[in-house]
PDB file of the backbone (N, CA, C, O) and the ligand in Angstrom, with CONECT records:
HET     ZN  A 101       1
ATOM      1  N   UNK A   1      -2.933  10.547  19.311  1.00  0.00           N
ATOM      2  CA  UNK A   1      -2.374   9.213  19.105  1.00  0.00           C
ATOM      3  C   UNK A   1      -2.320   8.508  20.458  1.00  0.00           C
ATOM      4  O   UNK A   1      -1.745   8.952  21.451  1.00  0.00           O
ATOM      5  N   UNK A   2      -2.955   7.416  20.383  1.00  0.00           N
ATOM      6  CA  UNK A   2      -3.309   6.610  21.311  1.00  0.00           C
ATOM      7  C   UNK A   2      -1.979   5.543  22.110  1.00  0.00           C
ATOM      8  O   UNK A   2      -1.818   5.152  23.266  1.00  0.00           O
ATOM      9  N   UNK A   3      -1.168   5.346  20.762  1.00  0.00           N
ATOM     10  CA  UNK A   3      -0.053   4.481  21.009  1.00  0.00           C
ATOM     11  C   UNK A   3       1.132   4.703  19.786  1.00  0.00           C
ATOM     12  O   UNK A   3       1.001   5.313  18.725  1.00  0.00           O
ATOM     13  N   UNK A   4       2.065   4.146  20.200  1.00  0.00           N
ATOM     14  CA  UNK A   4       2.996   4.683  19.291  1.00  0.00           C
ATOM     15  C   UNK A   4       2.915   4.101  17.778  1.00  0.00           C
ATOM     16  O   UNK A   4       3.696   3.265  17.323  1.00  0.00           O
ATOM     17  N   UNK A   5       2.005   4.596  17.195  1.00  0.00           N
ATOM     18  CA  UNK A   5       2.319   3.957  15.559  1.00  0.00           C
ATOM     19  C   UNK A   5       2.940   3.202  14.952  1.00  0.00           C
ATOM     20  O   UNK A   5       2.522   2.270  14.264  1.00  0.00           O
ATOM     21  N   UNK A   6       4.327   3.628  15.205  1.00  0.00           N
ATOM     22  CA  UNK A   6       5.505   3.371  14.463  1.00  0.00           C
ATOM     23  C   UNK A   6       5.976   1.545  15.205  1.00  0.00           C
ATOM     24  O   UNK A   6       7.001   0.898  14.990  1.00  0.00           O
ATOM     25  N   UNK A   7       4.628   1.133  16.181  1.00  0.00           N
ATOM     26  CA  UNK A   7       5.412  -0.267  16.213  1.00  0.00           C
ATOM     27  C   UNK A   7       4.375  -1.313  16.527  1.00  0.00           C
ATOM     28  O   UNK A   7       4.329  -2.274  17.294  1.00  0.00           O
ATOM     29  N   UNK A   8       3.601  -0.795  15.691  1.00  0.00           N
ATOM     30  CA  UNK A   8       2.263  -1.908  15.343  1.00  0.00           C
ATOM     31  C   UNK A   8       2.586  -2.241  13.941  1.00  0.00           C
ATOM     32  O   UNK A   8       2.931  -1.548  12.983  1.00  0.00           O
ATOM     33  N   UNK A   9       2.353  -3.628  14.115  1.00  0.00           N
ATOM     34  CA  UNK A   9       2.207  -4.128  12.935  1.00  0.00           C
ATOM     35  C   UNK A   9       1.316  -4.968  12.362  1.00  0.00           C
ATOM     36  O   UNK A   9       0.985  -6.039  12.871  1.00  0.00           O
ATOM     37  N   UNK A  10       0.794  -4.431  11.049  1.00  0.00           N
ATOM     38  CA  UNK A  10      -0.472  -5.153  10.504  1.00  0.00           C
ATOM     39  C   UNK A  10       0.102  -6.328  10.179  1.00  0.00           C
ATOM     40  O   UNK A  10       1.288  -6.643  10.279  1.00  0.00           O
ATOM     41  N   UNK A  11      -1.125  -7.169   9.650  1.00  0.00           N
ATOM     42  CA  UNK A  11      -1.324  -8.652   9.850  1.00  0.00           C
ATOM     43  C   UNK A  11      -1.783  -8.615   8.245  1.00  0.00           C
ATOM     44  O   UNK A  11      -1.447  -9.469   7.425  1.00  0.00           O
ATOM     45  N   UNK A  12      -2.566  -7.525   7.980  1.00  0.00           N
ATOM     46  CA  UNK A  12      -2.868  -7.971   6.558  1.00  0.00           C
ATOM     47  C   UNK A  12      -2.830  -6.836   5.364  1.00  0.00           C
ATOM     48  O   UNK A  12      -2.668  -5.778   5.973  1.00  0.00           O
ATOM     49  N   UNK A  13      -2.874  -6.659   4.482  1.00  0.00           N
ATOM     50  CA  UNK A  13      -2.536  -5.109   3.744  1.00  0.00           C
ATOM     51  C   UNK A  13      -3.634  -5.015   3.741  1.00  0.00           C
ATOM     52  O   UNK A  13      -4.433  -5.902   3.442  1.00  0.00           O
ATOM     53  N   UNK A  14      -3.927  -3.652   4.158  1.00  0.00           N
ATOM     54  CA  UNK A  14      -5.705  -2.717   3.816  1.00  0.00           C
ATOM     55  C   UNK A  14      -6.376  -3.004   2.534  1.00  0.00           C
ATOM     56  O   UNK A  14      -7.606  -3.011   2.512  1.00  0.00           O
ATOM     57  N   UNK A  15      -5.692  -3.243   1.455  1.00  0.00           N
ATOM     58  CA  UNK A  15      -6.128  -3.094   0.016  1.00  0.00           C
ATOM     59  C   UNK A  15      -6.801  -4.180  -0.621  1.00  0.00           C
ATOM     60  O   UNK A  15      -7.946  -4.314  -1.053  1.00  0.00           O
ATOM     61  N   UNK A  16      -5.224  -5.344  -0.539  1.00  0.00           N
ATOM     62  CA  UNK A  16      -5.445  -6.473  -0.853  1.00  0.00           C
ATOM     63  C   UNK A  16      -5.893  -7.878   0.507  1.00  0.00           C
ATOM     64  O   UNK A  16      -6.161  -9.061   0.298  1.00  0.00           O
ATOM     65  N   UNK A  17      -5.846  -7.409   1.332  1.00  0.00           N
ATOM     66  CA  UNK A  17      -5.713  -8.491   2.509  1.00  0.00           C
ATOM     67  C   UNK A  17      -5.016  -9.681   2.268  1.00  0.00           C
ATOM     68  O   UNK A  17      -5.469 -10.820   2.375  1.00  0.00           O
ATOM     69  N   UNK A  18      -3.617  -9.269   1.856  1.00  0.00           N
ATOM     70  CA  UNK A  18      -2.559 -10.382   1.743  1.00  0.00           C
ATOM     71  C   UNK A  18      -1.736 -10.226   2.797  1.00  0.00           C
ATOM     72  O   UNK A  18      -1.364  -9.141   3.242  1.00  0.00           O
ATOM     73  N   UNK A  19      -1.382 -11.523   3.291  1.00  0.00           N
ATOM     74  CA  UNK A  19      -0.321 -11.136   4.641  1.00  0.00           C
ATOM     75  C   UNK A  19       0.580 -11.546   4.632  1.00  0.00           C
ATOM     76  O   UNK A  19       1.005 -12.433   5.372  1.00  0.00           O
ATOM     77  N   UNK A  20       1.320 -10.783   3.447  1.00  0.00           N
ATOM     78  CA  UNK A  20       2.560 -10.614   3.385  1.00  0.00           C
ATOM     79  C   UNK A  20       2.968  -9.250   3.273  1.00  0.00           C
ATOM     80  O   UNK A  20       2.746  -8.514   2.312  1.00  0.00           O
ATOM     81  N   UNK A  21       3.753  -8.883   4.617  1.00  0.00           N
ATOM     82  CA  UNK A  21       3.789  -7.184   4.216  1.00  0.00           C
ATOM     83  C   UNK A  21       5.222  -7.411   4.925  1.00  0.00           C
ATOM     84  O   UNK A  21       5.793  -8.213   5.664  1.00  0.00           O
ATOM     85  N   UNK A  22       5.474  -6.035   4.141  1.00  0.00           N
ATOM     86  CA  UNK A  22       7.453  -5.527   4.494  1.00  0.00           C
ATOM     87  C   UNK A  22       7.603  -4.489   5.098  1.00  0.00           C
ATOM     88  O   UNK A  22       6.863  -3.594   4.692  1.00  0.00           O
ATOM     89  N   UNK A  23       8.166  -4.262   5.794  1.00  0.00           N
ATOM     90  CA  UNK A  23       8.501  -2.909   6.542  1.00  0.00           C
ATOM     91  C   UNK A  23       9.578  -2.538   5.701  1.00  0.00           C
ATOM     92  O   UNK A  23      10.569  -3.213   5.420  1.00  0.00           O
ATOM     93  N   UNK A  24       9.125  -0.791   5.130  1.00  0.00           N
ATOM     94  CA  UNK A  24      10.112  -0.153   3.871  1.00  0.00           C
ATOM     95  C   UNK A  24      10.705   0.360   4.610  1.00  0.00           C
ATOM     96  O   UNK A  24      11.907   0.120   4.493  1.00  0.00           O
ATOM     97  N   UNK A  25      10.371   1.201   5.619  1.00  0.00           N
ATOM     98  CA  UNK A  25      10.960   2.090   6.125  1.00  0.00           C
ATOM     99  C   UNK A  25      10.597   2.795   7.709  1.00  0.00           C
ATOM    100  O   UNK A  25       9.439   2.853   8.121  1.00  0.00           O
ATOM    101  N   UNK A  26      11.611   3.235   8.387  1.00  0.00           N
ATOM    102  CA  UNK A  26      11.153   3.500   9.629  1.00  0.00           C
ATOM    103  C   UNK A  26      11.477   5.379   9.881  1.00  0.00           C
ATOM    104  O   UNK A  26      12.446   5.885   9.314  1.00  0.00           O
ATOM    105  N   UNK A  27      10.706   6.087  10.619  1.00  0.00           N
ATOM    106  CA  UNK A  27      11.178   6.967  11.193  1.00  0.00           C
ATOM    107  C   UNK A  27      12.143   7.288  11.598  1.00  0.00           C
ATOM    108  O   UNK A  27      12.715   6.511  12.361  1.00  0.00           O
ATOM    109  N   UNK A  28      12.832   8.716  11.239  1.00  0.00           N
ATOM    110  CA  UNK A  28      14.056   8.888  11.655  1.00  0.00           C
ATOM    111  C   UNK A  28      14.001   9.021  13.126  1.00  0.00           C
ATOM    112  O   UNK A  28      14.970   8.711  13.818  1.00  0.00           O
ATOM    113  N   UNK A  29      12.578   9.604  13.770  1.00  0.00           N
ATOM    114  CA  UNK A  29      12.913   9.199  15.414  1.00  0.00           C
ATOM    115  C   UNK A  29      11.960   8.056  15.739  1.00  0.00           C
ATOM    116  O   UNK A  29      10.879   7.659  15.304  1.00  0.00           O
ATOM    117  N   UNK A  30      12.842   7.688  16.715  1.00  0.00           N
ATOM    118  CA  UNK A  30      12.356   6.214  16.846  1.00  0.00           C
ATOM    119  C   UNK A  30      11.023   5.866  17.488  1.00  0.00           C
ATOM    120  O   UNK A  30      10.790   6.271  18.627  1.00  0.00           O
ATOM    121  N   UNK A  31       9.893   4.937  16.634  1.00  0.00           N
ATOM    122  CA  UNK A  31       8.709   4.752  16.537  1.00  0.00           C
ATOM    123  C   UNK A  31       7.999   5.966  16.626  1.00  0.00           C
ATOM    124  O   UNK A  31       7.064   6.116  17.412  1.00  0.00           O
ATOM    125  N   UNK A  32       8.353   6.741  15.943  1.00  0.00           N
ATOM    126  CA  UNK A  32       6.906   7.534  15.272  1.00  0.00           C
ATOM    127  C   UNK A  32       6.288   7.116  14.131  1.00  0.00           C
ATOM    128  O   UNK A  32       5.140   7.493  13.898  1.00  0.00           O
ATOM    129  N   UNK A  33       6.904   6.354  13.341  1.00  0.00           N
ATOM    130  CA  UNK A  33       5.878   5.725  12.148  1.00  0.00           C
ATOM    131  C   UNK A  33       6.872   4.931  11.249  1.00  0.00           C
ATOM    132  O   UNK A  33       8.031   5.323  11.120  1.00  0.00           O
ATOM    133  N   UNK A  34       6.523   4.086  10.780  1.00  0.00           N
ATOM    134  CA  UNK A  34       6.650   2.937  10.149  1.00  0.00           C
ATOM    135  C   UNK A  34       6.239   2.683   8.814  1.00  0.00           C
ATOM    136  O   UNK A  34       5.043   2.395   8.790  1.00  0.00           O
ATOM    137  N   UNK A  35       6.913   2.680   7.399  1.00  0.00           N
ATOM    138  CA  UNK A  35       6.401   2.082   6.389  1.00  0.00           C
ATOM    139  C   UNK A  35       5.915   1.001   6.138  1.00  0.00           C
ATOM    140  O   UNK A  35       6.849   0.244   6.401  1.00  0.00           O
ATOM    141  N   UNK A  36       4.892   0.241   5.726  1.00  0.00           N
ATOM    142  CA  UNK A  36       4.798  -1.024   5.247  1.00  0.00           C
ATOM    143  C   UNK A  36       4.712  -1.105   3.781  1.00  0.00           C
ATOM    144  O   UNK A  36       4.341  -0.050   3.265  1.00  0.00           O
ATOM    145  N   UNK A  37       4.952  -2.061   2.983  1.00  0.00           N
ATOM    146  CA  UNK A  37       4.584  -2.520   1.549  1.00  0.00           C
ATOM    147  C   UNK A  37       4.261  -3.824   1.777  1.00  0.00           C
ATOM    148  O   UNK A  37       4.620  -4.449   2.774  1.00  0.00           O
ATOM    149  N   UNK A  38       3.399  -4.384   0.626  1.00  0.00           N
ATOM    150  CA  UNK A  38       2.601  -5.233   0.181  1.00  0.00           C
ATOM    151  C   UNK A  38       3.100  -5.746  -1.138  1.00  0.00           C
ATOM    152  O   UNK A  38       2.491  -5.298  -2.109  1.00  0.00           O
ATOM    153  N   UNK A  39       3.765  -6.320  -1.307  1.00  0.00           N
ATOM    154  CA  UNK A  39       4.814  -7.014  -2.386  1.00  0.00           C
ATOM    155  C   UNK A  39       3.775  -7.995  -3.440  1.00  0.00           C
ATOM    156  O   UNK A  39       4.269  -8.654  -4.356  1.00  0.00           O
ATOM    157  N   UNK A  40       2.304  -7.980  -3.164  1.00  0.00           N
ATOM    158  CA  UNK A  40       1.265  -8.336  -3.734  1.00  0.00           C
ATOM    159  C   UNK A  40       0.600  -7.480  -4.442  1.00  0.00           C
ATOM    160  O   UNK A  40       0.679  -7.745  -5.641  1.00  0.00           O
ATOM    161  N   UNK A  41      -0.138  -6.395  -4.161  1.00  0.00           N
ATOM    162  CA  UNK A  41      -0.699  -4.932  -5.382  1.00  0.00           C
ATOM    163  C   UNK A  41       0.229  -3.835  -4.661  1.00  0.00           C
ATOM    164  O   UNK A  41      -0.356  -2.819  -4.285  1.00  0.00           O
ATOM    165  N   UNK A  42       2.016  -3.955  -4.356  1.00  0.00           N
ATOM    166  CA  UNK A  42       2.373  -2.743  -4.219  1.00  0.00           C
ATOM    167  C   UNK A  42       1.696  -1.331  -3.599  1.00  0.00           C
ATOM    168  O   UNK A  42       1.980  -0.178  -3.924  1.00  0.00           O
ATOM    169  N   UNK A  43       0.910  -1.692  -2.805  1.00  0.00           N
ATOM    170  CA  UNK A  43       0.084  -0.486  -1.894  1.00  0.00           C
ATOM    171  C   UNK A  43       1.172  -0.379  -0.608  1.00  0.00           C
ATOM    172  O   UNK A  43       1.647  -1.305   0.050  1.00  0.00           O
ATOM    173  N   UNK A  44       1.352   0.756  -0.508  1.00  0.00           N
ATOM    174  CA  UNK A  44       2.349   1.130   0.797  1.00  0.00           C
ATOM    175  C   UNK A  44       1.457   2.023   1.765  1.00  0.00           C
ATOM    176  O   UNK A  44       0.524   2.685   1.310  1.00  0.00           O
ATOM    177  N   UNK A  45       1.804   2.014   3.227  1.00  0.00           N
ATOM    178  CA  UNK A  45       1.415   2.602   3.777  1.00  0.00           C
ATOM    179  C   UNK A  45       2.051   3.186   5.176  1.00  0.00           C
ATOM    180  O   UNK A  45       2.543   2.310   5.888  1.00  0.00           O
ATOM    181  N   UNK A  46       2.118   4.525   5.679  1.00  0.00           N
ATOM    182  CA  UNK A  46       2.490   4.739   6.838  1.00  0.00           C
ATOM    183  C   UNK A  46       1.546   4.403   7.895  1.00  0.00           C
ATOM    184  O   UNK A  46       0.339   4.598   8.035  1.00  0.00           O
ATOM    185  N   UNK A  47       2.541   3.781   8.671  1.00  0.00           N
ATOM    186  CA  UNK A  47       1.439   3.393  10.055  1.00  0.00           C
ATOM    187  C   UNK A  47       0.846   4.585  10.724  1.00  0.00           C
ATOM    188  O   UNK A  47      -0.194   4.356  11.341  1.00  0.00           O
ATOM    189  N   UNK A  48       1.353   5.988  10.733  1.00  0.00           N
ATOM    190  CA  UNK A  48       0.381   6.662  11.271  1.00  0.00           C
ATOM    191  C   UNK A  48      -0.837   7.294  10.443  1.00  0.00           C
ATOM    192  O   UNK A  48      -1.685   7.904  11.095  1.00  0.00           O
ATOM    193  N   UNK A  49      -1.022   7.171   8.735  1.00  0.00           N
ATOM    194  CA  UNK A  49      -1.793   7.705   8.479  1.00  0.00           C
ATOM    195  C   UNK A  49      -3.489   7.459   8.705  1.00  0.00           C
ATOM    196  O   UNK A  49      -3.734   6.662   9.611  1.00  0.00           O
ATOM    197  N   UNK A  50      -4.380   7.890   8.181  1.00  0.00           N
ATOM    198  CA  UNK A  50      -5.954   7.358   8.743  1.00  0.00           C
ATOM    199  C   UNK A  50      -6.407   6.422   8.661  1.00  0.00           C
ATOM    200  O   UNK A  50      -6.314   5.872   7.564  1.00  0.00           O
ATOM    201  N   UNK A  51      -7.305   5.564   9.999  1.00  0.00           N
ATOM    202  CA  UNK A  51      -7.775   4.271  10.150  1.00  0.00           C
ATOM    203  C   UNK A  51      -8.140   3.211   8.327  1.00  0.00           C
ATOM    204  O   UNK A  51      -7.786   2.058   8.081  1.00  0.00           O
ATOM    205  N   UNK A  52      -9.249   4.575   7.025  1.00  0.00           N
ATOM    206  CA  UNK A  52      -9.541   3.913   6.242  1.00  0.00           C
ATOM    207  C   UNK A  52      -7.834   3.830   5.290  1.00  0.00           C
ATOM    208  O   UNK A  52      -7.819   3.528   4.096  1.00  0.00           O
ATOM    209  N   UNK A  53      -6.591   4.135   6.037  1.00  0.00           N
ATOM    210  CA  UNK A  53      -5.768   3.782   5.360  1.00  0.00           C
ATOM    211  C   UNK A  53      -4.839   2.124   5.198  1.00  0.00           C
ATOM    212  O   UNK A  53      -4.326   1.368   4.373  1.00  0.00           O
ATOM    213  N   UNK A  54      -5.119   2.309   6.680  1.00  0.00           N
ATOM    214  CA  UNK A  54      -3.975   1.344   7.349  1.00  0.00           C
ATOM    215  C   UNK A  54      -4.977   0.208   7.412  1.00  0.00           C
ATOM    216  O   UNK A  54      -4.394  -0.821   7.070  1.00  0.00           O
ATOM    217  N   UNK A  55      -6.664  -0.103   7.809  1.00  0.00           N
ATOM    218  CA  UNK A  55      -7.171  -0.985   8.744  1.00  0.00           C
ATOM    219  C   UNK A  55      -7.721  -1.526   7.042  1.00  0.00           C
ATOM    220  O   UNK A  55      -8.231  -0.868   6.135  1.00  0.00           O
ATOM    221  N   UNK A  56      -7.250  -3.385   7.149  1.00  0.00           N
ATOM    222  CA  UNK A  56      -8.150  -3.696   5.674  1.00  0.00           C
ATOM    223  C   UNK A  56      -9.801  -3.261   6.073  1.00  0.00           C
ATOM    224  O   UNK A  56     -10.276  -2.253   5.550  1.00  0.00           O
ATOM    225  N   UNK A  57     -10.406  -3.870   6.773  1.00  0.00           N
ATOM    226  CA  UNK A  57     -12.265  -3.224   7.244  1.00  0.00           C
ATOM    227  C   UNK A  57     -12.475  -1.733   7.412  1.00  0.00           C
ATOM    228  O   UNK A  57     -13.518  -1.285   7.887  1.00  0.00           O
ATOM    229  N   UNK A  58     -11.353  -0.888   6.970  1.00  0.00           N
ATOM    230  CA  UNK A  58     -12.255   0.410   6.637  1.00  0.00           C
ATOM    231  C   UNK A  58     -11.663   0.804   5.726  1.00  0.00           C
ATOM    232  O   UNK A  58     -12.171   1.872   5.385  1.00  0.00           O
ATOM    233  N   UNK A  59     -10.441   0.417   4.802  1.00  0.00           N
ATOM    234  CA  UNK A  59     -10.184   0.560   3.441  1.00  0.00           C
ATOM    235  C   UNK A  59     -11.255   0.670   2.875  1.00  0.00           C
ATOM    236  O   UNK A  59     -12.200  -0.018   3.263  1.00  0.00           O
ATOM    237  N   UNK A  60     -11.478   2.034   1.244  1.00  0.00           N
ATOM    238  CA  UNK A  60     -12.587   1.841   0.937  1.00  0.00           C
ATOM    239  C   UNK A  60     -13.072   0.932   0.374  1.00  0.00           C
ATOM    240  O   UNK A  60     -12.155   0.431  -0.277  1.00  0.00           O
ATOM    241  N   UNK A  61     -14.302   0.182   0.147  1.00  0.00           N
ATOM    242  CA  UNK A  61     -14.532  -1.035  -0.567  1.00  0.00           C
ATOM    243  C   UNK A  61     -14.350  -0.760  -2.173  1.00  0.00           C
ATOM    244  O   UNK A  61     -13.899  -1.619  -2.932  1.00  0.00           O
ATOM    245  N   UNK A  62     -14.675   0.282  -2.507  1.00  0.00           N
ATOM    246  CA  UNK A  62     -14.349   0.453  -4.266  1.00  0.00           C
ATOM    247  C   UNK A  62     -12.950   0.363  -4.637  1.00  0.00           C
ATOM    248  O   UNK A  62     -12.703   0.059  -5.804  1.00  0.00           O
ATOM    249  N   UNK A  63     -11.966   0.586  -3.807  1.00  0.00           N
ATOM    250  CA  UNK A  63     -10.121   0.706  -3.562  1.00  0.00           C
ATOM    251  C   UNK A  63      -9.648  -0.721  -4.069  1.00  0.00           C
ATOM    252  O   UNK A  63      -9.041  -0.881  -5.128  1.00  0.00           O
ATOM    253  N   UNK A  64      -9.946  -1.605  -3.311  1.00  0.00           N
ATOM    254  CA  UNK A  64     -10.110  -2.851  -2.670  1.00  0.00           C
ATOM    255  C   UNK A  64      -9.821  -4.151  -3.839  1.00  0.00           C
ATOM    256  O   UNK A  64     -10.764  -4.600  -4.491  1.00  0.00           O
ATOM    257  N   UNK A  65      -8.565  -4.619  -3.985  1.00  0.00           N
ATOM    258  CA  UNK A  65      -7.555  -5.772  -5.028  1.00  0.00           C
ATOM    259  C   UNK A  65      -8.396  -6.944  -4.048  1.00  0.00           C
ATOM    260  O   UNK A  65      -8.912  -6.767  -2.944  1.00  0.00           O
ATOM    261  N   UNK A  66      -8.331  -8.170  -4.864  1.00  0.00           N
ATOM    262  CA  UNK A  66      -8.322  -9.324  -4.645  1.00  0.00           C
ATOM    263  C   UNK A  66      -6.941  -9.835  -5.230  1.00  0.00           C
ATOM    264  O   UNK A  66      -6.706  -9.591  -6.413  1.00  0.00           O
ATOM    265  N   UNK A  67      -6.059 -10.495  -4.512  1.00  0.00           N
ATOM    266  CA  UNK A  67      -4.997 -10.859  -5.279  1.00  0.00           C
ATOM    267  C   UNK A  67      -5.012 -11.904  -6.440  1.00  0.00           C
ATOM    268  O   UNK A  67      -4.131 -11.978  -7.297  1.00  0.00           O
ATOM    269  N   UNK A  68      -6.198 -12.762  -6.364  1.00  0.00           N
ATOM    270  CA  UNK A  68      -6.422 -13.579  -7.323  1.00  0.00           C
ATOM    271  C   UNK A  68      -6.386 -12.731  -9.062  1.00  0.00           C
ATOM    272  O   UNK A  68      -5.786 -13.108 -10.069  1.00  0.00           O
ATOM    273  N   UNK A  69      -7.314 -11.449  -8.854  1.00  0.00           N
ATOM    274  CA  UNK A  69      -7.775 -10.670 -10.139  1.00  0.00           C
ATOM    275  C   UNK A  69      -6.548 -10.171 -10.841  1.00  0.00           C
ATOM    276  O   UNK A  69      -6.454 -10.098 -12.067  1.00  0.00           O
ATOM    277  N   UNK A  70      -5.391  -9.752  -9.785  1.00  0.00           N
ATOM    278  CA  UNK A  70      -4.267  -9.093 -10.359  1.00  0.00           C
ATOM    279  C   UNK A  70      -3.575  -9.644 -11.548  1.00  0.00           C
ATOM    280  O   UNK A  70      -2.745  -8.798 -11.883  1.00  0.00           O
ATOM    281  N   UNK A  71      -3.518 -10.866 -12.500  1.00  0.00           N
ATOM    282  CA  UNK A  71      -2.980 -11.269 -12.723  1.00  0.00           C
ATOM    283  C   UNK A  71      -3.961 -10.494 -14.455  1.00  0.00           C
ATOM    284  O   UNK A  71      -3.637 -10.338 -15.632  1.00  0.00           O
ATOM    285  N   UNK A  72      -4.842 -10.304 -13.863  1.00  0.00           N
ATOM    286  CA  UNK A  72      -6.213 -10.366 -15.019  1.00  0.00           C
ATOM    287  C   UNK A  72      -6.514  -8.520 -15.421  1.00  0.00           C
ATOM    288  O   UNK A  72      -7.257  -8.030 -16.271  1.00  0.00           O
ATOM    289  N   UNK A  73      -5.631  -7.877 -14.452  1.00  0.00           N
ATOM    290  CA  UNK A  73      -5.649  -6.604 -14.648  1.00  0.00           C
ATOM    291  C   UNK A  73      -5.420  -5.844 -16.252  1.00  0.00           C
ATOM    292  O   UNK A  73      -4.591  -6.398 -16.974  1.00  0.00           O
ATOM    293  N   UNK A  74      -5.881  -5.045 -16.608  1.00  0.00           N
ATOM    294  CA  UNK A  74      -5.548  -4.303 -17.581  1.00  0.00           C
ATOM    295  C   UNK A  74      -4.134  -4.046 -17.297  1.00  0.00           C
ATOM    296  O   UNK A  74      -3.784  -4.248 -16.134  1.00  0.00           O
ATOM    297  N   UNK A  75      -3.071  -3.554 -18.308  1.00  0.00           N
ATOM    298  CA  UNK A  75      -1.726  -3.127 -18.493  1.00  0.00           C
ATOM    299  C   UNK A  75      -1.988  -1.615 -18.732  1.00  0.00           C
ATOM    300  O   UNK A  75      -3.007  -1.070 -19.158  1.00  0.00           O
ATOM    301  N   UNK A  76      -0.803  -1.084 -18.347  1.00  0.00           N
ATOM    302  CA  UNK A  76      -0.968   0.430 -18.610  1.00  0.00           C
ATOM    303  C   UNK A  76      -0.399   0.821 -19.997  1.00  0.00           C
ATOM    304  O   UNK A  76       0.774   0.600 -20.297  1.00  0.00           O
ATOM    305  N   UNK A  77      -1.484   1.543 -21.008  1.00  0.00           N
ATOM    306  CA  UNK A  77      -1.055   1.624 -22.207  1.00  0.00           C
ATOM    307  C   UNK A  77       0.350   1.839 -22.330  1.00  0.00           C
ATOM    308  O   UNK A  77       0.782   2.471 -21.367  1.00  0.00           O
ATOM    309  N   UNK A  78       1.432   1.462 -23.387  1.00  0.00           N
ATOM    310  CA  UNK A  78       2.373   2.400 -23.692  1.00  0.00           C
ATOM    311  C   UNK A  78       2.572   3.400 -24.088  1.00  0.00           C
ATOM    312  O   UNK A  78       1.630   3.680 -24.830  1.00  0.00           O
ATOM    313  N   UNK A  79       3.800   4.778 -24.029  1.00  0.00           N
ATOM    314  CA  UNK A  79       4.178   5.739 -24.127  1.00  0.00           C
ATOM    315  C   UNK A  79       3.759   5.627 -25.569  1.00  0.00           C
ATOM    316  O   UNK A  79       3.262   4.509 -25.706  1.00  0.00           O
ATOM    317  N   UNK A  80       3.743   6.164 -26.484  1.00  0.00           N
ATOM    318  CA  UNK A  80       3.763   6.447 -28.039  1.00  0.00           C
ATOM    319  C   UNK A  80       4.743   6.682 -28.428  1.00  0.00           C
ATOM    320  O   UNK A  80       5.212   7.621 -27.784  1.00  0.00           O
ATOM    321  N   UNK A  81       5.670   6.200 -29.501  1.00  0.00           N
ATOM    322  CA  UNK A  81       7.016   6.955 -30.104  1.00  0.00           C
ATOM    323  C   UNK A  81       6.821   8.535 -30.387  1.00  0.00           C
ATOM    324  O   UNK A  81       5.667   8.943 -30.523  1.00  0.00           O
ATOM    325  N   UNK A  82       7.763   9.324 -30.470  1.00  0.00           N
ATOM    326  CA  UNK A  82       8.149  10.808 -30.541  1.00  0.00           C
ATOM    327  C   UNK A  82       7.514  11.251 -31.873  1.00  0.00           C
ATOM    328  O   UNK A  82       7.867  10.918 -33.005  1.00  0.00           O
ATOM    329  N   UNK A  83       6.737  11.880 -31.596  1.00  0.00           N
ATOM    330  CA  UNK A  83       6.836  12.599 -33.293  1.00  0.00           C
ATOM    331  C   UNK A  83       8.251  13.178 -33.569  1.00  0.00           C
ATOM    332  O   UNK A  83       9.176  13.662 -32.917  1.00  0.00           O
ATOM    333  N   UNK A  84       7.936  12.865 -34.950  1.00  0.00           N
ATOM    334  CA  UNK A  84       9.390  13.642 -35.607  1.00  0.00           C
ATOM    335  C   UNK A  84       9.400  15.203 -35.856  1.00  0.00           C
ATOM    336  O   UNK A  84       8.622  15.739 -36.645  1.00  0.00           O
ATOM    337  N   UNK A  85      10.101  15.710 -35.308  1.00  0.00           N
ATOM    338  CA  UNK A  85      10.254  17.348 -35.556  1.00  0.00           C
ATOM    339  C   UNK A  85      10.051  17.671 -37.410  1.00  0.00           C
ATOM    340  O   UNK A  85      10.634  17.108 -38.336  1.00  0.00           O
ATOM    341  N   UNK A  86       9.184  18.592 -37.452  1.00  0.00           N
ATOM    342  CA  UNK A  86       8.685  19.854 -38.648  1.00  0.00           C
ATOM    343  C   UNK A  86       9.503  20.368 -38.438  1.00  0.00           C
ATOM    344  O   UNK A  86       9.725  21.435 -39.010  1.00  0.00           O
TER     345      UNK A  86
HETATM  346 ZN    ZN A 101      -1.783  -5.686  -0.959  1.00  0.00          ZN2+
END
């Protein structure tokens, strides 16, 4: 580690390249790493994990939200009611 992780801060989320991001959470020692969230496709990330995590230009391209599409996303099926006990 080149520099301390925990106190860089991105400009845009890796996923969606929206720049609006939150800091969730910080290291219990101070600046070793840094949470961010993306309050746009909910992608979180620690600042120290790997470049294609954190950097939007090496996020993978198949990964990769447009925030416009989100709205147009499939829903996640619902649970099914219980079968009734035999
Ligand atoms: Zn995002």
């Amino acid at each position: 580690m080149t520099s301390p992780a925990g106190n860089l801060a991105p400009t845009a989320c890796p996923r969606c390249r929206s720049g609006e991001i939150r800091v969730l959470g910080k290291s219990p020692v101070a600046a070793v790493w840094t949470i961010f969230g993306c309050p746009t496709c909910f992608y979180a990330w620690r600042s120290s994990e790997p470049e294609e995590n954190v950097s939007p230009d090496k996020y993978p391209a198949p990964f990769r939200l447009r925030p416009d599409d989100l709205a147009d996303l499939k829903t996640i099926p619902a649970v099914p009611p219980r079968r009734s006990a035999k």
